[in-house]
N, C-alpha and C positions, 0 to 999 in steps of 0.2 A: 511242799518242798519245791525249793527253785530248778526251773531247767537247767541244767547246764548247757553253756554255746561250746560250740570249738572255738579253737583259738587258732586266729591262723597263723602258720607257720614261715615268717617274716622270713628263713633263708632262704626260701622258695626261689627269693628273688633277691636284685640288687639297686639300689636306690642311686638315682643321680640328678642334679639341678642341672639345665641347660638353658644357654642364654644362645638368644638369638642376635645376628648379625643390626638388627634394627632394634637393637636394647631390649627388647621384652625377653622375660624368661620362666621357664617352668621350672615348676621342683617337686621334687621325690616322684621322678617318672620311673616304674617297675621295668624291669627286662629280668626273664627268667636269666636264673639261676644258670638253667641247663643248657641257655644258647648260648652263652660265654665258655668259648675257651681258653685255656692258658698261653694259646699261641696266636689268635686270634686278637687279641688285647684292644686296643683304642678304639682300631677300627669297623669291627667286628660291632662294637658296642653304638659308635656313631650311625652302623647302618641299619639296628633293629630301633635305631630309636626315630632314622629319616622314616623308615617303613610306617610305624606307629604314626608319624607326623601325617606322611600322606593317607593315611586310611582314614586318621581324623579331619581330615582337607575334603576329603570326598564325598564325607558325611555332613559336614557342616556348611562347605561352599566356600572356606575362606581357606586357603593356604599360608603357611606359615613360611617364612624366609631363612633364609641358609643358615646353620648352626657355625655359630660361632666360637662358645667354646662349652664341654662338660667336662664337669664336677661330679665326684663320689658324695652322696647328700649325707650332709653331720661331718663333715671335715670342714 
């Protein structure tokens, strides 16, 4: 009989494309769920995702350039 996997549970989080100021762009970047709040809105979300940007800048050697605009990903 097959194992069964978990499945992960997709509202964990919340999905957004972001394009950078020098035209490149990422998509379906994660941010929990639980660090958005309803009052918090735009900005709140722009800055776990600069966070995420720099932590991957630090690791890799290359920084990425100022967010230009995001997207909720599948709209």
């Amino acid at each position: 009989m097959a194992k069964k996997t978990k499945a992960k549970n997709e509202s964990e989080f919340l999905m957004f494309n972001v394009v950078y100021e020098d035209g490149s762009q990422s998509s379906n970047r994660r941010v929990p769920r639980a660090a958005v709040t309803d009052h918090g809105g735009d900005r709140e979300i722009r800055a776990l995702i600069e966070a995420q940007d720099r932590e991957i800048a630090e690791k890799s050697g290359r920084p990425r350039g100022p967010v230009k605009k995001i997207t909720v990903a599948g709209r």
